[in-house]
MDAnalysis code that builds the backbone (N, CA, C; Angstrom):
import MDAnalysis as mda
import numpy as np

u = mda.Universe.empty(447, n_residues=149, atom_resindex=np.repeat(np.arange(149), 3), trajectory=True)
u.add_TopologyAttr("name", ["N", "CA", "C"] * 149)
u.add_TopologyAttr("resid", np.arange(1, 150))
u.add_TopologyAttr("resname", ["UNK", "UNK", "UNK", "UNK", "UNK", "UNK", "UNK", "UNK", "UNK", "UNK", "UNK", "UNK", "UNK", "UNK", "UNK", "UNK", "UNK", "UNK", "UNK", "UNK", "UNK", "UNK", "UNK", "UNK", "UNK", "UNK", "UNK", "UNK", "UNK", "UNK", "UNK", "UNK", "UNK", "UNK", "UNK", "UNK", "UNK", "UNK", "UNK", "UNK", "UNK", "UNK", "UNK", "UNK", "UNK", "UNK", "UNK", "UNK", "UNK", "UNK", "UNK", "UNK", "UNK", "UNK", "UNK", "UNK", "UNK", "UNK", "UNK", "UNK", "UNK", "UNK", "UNK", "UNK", "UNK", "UNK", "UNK", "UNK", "UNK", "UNK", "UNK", "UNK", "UNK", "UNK", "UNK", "UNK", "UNK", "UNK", "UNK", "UNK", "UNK", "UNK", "UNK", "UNK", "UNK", "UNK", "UNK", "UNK", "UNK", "UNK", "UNK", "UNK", "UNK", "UNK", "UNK", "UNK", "UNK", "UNK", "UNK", "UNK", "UNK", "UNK", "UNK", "UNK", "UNK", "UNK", "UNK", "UNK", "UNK", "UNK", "UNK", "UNK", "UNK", "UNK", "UNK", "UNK", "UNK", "UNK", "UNK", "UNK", "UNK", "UNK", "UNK", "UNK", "UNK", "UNK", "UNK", "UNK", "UNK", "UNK", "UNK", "UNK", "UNK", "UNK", "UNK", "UNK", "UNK", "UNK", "UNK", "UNK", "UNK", "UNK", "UNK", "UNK", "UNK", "UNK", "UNK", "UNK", "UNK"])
u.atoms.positions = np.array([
    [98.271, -103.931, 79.402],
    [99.386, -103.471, 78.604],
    [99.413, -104.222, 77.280],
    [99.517, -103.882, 76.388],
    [99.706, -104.201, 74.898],
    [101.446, -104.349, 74.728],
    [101.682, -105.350, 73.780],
    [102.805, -105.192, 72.963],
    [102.517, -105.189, 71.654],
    [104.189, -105.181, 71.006],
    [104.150, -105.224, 69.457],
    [105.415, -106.098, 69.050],
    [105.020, -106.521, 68.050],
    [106.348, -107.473, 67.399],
    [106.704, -106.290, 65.925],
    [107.683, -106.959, 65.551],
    [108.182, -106.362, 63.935],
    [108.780, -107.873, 63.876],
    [107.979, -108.372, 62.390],
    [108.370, -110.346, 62.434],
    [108.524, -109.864, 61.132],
    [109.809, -110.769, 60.297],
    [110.189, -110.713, 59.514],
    [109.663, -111.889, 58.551],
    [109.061, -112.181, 57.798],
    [108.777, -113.273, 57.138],
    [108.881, -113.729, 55.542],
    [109.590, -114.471, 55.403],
    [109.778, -114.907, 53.625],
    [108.946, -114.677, 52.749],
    [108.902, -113.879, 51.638],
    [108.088, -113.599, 50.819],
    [107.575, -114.889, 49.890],
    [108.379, -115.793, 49.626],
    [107.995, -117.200, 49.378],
    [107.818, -117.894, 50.761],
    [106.475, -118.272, 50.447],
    [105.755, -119.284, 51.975],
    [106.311, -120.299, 52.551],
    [106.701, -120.753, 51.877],
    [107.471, -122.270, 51.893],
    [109.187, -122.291, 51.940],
    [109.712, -121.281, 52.150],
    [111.194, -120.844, 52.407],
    [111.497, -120.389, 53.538],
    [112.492, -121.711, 54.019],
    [113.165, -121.890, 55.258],
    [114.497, -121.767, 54.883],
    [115.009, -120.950, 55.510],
    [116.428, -120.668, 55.461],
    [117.034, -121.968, 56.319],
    [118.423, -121.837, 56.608],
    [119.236, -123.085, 57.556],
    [119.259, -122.516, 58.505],
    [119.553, -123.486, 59.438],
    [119.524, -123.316, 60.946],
    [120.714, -121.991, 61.124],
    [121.627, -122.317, 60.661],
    [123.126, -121.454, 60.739],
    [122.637, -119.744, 60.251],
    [122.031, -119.961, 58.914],
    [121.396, -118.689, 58.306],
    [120.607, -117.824, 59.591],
    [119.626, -119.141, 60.160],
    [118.255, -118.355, 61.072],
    [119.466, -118.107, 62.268],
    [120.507, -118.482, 62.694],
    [120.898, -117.945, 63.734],
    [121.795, -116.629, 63.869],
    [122.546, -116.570, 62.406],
    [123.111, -114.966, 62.166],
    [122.302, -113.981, 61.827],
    [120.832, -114.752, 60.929],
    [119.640, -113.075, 61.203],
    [119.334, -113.081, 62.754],
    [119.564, -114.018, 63.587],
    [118.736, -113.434, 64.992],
    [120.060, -112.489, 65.802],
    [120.965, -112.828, 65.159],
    [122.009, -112.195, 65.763],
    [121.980, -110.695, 65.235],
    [121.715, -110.785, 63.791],
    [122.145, -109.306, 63.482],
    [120.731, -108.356, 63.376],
    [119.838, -109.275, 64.162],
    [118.187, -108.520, 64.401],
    [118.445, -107.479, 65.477],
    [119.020, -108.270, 66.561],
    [119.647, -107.744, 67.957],
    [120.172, -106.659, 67.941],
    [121.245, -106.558, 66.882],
    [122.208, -105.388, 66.782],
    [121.517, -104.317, 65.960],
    [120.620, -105.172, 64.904],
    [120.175, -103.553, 64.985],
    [118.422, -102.781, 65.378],
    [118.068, -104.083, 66.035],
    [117.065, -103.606, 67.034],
    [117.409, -103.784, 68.655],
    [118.354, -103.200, 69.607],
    [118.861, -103.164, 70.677],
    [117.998, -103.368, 71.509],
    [116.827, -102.429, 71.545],
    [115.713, -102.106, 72.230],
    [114.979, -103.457, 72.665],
    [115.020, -104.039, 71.499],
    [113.836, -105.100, 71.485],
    [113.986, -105.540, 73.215],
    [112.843, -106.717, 73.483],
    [113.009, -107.346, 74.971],
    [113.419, -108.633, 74.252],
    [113.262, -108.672, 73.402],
    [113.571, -110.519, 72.387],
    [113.364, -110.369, 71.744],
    [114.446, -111.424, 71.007],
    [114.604, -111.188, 68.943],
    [114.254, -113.431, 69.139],
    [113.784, -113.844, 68.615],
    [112.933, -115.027, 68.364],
    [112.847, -115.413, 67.012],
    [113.366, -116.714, 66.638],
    [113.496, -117.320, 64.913],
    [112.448, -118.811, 65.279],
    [111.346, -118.557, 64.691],
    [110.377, -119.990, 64.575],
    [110.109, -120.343, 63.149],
    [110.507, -121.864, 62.881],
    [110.205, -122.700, 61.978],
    [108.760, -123.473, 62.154],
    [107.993, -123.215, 61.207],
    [106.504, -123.371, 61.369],
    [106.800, -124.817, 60.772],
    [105.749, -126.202, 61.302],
    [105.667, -127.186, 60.295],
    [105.029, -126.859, 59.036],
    [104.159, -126.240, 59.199],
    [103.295, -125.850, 57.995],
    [103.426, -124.650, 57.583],
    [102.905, -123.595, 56.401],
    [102.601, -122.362, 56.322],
    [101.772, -122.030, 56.821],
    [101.766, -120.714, 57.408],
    [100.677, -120.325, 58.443],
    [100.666, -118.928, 58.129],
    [99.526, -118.026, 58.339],
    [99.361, -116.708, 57.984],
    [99.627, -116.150, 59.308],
    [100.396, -114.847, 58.744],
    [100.972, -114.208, 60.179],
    [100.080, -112.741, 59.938],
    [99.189, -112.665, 60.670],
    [98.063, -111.563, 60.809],
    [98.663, -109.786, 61.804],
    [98.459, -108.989, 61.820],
    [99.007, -107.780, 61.924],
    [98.080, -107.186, 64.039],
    [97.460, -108.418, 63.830],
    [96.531, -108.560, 65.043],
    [96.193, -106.987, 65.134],
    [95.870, -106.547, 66.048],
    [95.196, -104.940, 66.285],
    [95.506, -103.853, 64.745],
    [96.253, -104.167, 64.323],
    [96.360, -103.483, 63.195],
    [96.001, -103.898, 62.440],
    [95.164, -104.748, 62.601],
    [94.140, -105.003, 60.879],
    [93.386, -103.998, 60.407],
    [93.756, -103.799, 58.737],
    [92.820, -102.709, 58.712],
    [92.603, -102.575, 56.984],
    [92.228, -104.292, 57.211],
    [90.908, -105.026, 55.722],
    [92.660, -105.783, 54.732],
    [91.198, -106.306, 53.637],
    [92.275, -106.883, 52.367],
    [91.563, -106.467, 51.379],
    [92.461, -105.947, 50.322],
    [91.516, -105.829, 48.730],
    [92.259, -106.353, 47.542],
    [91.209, -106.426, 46.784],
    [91.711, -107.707, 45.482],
    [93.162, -107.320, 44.684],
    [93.586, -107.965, 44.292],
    [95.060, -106.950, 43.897],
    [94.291, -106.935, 42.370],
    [93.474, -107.315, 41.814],
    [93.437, -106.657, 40.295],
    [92.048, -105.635, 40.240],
    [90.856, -105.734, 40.600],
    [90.275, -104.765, 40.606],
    [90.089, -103.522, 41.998],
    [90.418, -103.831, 42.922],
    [90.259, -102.605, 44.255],
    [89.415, -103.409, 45.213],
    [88.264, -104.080, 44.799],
    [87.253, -104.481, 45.666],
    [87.655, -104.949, 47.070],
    [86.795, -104.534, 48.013],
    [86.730, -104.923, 49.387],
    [87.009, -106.772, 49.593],
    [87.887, -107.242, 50.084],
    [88.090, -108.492, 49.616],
    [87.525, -109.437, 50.971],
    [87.091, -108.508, 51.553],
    [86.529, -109.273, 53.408],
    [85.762, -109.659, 53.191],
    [84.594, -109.943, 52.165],
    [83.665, -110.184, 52.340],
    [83.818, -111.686, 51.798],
    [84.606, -111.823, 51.294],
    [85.212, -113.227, 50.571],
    [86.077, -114.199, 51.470],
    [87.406, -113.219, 52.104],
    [88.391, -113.222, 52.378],
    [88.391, -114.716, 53.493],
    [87.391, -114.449, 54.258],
    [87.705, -115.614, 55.344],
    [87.066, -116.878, 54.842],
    [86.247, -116.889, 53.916],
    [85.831, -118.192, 53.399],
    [87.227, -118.742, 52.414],
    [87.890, -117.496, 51.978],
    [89.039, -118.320, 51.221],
    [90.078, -118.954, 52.326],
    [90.033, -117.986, 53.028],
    [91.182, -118.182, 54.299],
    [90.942, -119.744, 54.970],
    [89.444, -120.088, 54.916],
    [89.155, -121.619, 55.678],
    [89.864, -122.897, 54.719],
    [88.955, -122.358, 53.395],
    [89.450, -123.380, 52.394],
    [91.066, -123.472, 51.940],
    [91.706, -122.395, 52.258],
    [93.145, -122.816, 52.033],
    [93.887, -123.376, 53.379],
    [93.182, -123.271, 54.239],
    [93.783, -123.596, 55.773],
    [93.891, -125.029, 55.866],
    [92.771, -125.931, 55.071],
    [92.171, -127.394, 55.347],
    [93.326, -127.754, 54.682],
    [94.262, -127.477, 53.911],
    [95.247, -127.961, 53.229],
    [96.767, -127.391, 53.967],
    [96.621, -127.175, 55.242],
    [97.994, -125.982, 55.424],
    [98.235, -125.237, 54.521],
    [97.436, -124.614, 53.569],
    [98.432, -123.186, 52.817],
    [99.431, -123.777, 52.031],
    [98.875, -125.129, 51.356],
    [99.953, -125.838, 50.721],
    [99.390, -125.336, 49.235],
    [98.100, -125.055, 48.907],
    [97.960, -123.790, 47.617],
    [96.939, -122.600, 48.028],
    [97.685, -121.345, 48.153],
    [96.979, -120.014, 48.170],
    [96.141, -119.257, 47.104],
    [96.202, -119.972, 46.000],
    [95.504, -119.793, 45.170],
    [93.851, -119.759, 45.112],
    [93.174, -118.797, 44.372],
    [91.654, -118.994, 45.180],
    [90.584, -117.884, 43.435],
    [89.514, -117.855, 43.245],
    [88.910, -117.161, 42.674],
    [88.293, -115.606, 43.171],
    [88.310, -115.121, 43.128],
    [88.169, -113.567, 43.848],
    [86.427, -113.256, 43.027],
    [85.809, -113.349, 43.884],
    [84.447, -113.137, 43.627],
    [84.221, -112.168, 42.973],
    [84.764, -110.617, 43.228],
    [84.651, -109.595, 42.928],
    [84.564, -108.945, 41.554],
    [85.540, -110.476, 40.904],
    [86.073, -109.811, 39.849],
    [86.602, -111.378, 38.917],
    [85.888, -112.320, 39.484],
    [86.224, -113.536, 38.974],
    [87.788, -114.212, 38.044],
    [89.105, -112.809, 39.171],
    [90.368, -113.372, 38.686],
    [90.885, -114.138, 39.486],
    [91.188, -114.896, 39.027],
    [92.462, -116.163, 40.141],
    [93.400, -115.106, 41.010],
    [93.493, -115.572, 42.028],
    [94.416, -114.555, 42.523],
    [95.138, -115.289, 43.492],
    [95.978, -114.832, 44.210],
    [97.012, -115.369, 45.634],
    [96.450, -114.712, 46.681],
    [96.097, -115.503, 47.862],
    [96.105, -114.973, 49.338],
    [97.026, -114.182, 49.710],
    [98.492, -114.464, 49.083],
    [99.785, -114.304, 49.650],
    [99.476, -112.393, 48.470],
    [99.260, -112.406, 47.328],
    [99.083, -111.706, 46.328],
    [98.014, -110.224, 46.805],
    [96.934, -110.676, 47.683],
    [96.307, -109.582, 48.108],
    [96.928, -108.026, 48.459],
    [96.137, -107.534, 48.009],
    [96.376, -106.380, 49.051],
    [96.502, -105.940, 50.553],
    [96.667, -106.640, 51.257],
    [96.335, -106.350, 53.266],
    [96.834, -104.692, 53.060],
    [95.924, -104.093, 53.612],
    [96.129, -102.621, 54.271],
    [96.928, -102.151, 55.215],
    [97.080, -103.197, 55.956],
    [98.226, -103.063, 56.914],
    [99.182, -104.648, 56.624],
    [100.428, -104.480, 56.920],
    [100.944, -106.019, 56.098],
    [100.679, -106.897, 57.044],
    [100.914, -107.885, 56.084],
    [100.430, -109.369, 56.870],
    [101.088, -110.332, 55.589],
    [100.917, -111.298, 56.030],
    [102.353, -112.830, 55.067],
    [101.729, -114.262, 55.468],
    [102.101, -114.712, 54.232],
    [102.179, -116.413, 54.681],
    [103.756, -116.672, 54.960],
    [104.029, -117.695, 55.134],
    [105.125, -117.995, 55.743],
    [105.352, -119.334, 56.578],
    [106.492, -120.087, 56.840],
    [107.076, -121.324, 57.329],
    [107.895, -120.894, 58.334],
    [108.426, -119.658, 58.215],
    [109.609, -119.430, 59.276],
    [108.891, -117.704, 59.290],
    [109.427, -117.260, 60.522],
    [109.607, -116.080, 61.163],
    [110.823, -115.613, 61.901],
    [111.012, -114.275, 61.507],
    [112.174, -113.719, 62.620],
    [111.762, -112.893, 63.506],
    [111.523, -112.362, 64.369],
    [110.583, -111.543, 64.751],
    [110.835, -110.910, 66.458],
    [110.832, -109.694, 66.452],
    [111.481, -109.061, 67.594],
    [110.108, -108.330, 68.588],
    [110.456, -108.370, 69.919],
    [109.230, -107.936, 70.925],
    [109.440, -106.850, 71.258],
    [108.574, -106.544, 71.555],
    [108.753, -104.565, 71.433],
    [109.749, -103.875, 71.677],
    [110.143, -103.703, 70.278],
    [111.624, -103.436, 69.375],
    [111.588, -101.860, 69.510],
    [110.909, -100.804, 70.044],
    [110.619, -99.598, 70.269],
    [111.353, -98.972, 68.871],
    [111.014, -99.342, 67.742],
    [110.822, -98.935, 66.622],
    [109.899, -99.521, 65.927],
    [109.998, -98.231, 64.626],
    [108.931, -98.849, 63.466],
    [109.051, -99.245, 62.581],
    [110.493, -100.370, 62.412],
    [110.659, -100.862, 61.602],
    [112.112, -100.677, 61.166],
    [112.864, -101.373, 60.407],
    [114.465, -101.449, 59.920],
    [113.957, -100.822, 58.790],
    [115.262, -100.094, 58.415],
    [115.942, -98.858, 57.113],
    [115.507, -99.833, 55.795],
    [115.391, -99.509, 54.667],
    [115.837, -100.569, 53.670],
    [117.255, -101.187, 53.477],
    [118.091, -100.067, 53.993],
    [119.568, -100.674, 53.996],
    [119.705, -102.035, 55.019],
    [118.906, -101.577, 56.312],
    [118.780, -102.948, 57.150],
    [118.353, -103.994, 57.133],
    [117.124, -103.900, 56.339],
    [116.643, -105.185, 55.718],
    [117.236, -106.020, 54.642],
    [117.935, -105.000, 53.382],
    [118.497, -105.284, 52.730],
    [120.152, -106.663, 54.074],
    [120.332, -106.102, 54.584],
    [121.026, -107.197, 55.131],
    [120.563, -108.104, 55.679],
    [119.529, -108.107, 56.648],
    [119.085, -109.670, 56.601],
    [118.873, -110.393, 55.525],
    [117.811, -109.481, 54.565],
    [117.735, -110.554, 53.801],
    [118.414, -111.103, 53.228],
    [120.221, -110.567, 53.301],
    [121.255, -111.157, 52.430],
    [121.636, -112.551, 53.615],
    [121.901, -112.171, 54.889],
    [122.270, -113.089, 55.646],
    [120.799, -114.066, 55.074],
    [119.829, -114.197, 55.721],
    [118.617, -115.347, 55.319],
    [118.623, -115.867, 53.693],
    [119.050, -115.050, 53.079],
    [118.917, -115.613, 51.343],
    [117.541, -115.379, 51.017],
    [116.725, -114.459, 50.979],
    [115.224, -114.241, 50.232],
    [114.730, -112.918, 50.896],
    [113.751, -112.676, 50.067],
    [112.931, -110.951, 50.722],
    [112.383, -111.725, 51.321],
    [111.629, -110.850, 52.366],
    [111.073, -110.418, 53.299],
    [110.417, -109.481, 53.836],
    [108.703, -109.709, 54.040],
    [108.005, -109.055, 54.370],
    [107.943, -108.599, 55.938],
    [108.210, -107.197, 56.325],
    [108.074, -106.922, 57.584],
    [106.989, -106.417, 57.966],
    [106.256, -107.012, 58.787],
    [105.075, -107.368, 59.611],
    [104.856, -106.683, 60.887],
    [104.128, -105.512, 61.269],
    [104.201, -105.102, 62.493],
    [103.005, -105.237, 62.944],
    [102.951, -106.583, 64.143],
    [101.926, -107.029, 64.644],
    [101.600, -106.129, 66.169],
    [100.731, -105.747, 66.307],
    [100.209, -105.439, 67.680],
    [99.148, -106.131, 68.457],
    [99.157, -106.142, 69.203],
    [98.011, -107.358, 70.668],
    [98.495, -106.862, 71.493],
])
């Protein structure tokens, strides 16, 4: 059997909301994902890339198009040795500076310190009006992430 998450994650990597904040988005995740089996708020020590698992499906350069996989995991090592403390990297393709966080992913995917993130929420995702409220309760956007494994 497979599941799926829908994880909510800060569009700035390094933005942790307060404890009080992370506990009224897990509250108002609940209400408006009912379904879920668990709604779950983790504070990462470090930034960590939150991957789309079975739904991967590639990264490309955000300034010229190019296939960015062929690069992608050698950047992914060298920013890892540092925790993701700079995502910044040269893009072979096209020799522009670019962001890890900045890519294109085909299916989404995020860096991130904190997560909100609900277990098979038997939807595909919150309204913009719904997101628009967490992200007011948390204080920052947020990339929603629908991971499958």
């Amino acid at each position: 059997m497979s599941d799926n998450w829908l994880q909510y994650v800060p569009k700035v990597p390094t933005f942790r909301p307060t404890q009080e904040a992370s506990a009224k988005a897990q509250s108002l995740l609940s209400v408006l994902l009912p379904d879920a089996e668990s709604v779950e708020s983790t504070f990462q020590e470090e930034v960590v890339f939150f991957h789309p698992g079975g739904n991967w499906s590639g990264v490309q350069c955000p300034v010229c198009g190019a296939d960015a996989e062929p690069w992608w995991s050698g950047a992914m090592e060298n920013a890892a040795k540092s925790g993701f403390s700079s995502l910044q990297c040269v893009a072979p393709c096209c020799g522009s500076s670019v962001s890890l966080a900045g890519l294109r992913y085909v299916w989404p995917a995020g860096f991130g310190s904190y997560v909100l993130e609900a277990m098979n929420p038997n939807s595909r995702g919150l309204s913009a009006d719904q997101l628009a409220q967490l992200e007011a309760v948390l204080g920052c956007q947020l990339h929603e992430i629908p991971l499958h494994i």
